[in-house]
C-alpha positions in Angstrom: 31.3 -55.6 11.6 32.7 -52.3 12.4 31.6 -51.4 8.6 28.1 -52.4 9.3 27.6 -50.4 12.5 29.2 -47.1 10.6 26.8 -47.8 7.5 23.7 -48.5 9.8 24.8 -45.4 12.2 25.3 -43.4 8.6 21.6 -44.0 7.2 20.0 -43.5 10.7 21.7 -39.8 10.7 20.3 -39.1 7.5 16.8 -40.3 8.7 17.0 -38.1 11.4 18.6 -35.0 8.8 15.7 -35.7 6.7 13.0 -35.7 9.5 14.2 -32.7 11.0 14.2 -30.8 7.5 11.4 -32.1 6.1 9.3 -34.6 7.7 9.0 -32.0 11.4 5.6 -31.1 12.4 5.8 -27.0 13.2 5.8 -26.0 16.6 3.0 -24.2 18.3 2.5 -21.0 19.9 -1.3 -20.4 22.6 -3.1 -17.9 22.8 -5.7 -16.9 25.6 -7.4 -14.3 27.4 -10.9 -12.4 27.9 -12.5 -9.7 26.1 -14.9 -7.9 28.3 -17.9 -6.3 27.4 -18.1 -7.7 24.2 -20.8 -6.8 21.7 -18.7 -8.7 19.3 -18.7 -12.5 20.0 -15.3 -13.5 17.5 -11.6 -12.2 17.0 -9.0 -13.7 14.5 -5.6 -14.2 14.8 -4.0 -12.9 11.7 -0.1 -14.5 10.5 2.2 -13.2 7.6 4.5 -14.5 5.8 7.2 -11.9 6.2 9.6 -14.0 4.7 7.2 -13.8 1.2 4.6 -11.2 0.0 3.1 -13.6 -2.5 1.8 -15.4 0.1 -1.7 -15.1 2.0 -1.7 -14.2 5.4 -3.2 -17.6 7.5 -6.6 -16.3 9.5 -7.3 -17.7 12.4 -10.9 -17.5 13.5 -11.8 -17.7 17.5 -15.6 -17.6 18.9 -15.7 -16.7 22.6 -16.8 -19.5 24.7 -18.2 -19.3 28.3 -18.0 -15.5 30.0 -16.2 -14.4 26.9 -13.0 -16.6 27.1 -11.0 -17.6 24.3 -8.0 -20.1 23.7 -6.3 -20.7 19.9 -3.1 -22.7 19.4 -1.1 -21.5 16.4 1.6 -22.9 14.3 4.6 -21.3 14.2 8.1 -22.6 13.8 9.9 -19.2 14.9 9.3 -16.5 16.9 7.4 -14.4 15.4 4.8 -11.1 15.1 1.1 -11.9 15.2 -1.9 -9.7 15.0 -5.6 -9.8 17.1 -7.7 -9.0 14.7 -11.3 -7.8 17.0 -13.9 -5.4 15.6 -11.8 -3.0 13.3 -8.1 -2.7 14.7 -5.7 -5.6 14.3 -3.1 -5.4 17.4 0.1 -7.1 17.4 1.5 -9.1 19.7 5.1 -11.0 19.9 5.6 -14.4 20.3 8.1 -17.3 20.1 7.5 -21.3 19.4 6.5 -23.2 22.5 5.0 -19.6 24.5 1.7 -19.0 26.4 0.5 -15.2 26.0 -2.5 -13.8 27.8 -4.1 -10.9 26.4 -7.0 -9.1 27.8 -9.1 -6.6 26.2 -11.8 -4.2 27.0 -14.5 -4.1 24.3 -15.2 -0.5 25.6 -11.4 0.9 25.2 -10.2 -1.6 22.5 -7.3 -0.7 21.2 -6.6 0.8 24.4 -5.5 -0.6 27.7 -4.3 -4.3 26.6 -2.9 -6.7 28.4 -0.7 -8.8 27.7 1.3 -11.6 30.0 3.4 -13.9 29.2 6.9 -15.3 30.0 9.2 -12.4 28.4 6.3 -9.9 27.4 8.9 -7.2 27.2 8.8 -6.1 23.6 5.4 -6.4 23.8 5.1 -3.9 26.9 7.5 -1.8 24.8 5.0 -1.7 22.0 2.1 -1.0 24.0 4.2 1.7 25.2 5.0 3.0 22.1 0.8 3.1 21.0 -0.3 4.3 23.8 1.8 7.5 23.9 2.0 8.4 20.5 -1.7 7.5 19.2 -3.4 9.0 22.8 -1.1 11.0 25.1 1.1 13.0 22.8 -1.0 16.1 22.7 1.8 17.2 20.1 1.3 14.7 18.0 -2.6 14.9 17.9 -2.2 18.9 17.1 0.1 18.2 14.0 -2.2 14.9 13.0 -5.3 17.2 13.1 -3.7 20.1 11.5 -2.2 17.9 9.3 -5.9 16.4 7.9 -7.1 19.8 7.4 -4.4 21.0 4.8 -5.1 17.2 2.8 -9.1 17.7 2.9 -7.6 20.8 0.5 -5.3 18.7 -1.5 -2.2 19.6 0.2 0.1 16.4 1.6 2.6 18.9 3.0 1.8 19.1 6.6 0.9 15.3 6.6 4.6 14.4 5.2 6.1 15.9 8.2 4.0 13.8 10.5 4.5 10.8 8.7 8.4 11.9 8.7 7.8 11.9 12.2 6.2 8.8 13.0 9.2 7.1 11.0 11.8 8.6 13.0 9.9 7.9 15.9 9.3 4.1 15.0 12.9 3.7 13.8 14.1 4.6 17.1 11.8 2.3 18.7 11.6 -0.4 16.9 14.6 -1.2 14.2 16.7 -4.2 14.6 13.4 -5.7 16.7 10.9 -8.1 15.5 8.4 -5.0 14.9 10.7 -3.6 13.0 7.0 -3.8 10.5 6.0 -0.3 11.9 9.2 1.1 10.1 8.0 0.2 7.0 4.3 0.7 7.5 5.2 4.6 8.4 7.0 4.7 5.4 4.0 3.8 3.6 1.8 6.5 4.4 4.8 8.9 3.5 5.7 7.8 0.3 1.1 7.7 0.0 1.2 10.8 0.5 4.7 12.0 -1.7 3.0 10.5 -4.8 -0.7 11.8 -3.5 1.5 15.4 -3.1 2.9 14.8 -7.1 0.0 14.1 -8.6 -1.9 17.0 -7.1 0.4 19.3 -8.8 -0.9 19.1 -12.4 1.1 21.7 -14.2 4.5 20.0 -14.2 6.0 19.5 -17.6 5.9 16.0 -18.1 9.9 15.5 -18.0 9.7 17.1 -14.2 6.9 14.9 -13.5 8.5 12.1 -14.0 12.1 13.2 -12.7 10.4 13.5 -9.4 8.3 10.5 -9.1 11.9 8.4 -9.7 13.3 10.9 -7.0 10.5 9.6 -4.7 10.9 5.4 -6.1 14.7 5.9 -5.4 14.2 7.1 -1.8 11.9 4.0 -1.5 14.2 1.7 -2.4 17.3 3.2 -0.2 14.7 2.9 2.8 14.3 -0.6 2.0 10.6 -0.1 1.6 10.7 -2.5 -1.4 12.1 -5.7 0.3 10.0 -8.6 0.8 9.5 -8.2 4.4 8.4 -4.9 4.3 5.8 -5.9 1.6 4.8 -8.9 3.1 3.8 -6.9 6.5 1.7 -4.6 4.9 -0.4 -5.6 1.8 -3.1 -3.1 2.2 -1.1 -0.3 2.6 1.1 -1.1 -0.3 -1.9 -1.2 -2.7 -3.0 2.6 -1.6 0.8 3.1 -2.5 0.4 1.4 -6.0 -3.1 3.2 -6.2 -1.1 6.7 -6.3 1.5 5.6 -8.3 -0.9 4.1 -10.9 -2.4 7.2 -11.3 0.7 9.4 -11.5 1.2 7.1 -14.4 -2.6 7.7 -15.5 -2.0 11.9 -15.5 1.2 12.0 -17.6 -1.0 10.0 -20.4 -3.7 12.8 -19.7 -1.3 15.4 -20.3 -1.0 16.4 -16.3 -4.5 17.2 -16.0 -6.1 16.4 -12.3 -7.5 13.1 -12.4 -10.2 14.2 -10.4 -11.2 16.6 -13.4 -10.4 14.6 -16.4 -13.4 12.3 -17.7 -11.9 8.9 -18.8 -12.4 5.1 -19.7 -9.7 2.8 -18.9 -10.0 0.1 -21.6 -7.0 -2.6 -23.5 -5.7 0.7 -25.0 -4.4 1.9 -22.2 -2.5 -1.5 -20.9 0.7 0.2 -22.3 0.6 2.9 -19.2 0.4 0.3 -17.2 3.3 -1.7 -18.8 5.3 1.5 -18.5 4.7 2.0 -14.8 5.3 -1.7 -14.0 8.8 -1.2 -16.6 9.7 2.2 -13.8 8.9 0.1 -11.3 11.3 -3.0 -11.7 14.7 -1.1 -11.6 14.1 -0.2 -7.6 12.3 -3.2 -7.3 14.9 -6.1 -6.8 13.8 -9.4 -5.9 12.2 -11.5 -7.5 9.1 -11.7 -5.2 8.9 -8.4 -4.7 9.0 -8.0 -8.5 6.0 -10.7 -9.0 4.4 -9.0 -6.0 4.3 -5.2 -7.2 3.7 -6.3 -10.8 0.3 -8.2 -9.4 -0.7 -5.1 -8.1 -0.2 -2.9 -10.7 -2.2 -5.3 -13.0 -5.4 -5.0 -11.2 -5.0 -1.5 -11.0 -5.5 -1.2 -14.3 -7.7 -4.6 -14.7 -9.9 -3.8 -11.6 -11.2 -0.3 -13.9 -13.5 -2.5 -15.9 -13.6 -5.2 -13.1 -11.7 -8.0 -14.3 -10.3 -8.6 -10.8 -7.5 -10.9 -9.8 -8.2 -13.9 -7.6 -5.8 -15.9 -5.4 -5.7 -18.8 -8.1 -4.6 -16.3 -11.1 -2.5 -14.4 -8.5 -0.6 -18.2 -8.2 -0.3 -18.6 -11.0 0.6 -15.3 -12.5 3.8 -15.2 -9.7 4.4 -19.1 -10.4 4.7 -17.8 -14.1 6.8 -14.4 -13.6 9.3 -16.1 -11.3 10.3 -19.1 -13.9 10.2 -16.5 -16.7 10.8 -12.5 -15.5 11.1 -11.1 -19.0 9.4 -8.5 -19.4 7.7 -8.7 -22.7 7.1 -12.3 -23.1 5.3 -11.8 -19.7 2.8 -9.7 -20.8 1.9 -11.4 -23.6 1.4 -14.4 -21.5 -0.8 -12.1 -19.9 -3.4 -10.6 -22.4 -3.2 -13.3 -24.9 -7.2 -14.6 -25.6 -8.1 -17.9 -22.9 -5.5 -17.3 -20.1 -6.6 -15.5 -16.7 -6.4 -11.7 -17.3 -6.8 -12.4 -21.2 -10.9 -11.8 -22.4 
């Protein structure tokens, strides 16, 4: 009898295990507020997965009901950094399984002066803290941004890399080791932008210099973490103006160093190789395998986008489904071209 209790007790704790694992629904987070003023009658709610940059972020569409209210209940199954998405500027908010936030917004100020309430709103506060000083009150900031802007209309990233230097020193202190630890990585994006955009604006380097410090500038990268999942999965659009510059870097040295803003060219299957190379540079600071898939999708519509074969979020599945059962470099990309497959034509 004692058995028979034991086994019974045994296969109900593995029913629970199972459930619990598998079977659990995910918990939810609410959302509500007000917008006032607002010309614009919708917002989303904008999630990452920060755990996976192959993924899509989940969009959350909200229409404003009565006196421009709104209320959305999100899945989430840890706490967690979303984004309001409303007109042009995506703000973020912090928020944990089982947690009611307020926010209100001012159509007229937006991004300014939001509110936000909620049980522990305290990172939160300390991020509107953070944006509202160094994107409106720091006059110091604004001088150098603004001088900054008129040295790149010239072609010169100098003066921008020491603002965006700046704004990662300034985000690290503020934010590493917290859950928006995203902005690290996001400044680091527009510095390495802007490294690359500074290289390839130099076009008489010999090509062995050219490429000495573009690795210089992919090494850095990689010791900042910039390549790790989380830091591509927060930031897709900036990455791809990243892979944009690099791409072209790789683009010049096949032109000889000339500008590409003065060399006439047609991308065509010829040209694949410089591609190939740059995804080939890529993969050895590059180091897991989503990240690898990721990066390697990008660079591919670079150089499939020229004649405007572009990637869509079945052939991006499938492309990473591929890569990550088989990440060999060669057999890949003859996977890839070959007539009757995705990218092949």
């Amino acid at each position: 009898m004692s058995y028979l209790r034991y086994t019974i007790a045994s296969l109900l704790m593995g029913i629970l295990v199972f459930y619990y694992a598998f079977m659990r629904t995910p918990d939810y987070a609410t959302i509500s507020g007000i917008i006032e003023n607002a010309p614009q009658k919708s917002l989303q709610i904008v999630k990452y997965n920060f755990n996976n940059p192959l993924k899509e972020p989940t969009f959350y569409p909200i229409d404003l009901q009565h006196q421009n209210h709104y209320y959305q209940k999100i899945p989430i199954d840890s706490a967690t950094v979303l984004f309001v998405k409303y007109k042009h500027f995506s703000y973020p908010i912090y928020i944990e399984p089982g947690q009611h936030l307020t926010i209100s917004i001012n159509s007229t100020t937006y991004p300014k002066n939001v509110s936000i309430k909620a049980d522990n709103s305290k990172i939160n506060a300390r991020y509107n803290q953070y944006f509202q000083y160094y994107c409106y009150q720091n006059s110091k900031m604004q001088n150098a941004i603004a001088k900054a802007m008129q040295h790149l209309r010239k072609g010169d990233s100098s003066e921008m890399l020491k603002v965006d230097n700046l704004r990662i020193v300034i985000a690290m202190e503020d934010f590493s080791g917290t859950p928006f630890n995203l902005f690290v990585y996001r400044a680091m994006s527009k510095y390495f932008y802007h490294e690359l955009q500074q290289l390839n604006n130099e076009p008489y380097i010999n090509s062995k210099e050219f490429s000495l410090q573009r690795q210089a500038i992919l090494k850095k990268a990689e010791e900042m973490g910039y390549f790790s999942d989380r830091s591509l999965a927060s930031q897709p659009t900036q990455v791809i103006h990243f892979i944009n510059q690099l791409f072209k870097s790789y683009l010049m040295q096949s032109y000889n160093n000339k500008p590409i803003k003065n060399a006439m060219y047609q991308i065509d299957d010829s040209q694949l190789q410089v591609c190939i190379n740059a995804i080939q540079d890529l993969s050895r600071y590059v180091k897991t395998p989503r990240s690898k898939a990721f990066m390697t999708v990008q660079l591919l519509a670079q150089h499939y986008n020229s004649y405007q074969n572009r990637l869509n979020r079945k052939s991006y599945s499938q492309f990473a489904y591929h890569y990550l059962k088989n990440p060999v470099d060669d057999q890949l990309f003859q996977y890839l071209i070959k007539p009757n497959t995705y990218l092949g034509h």
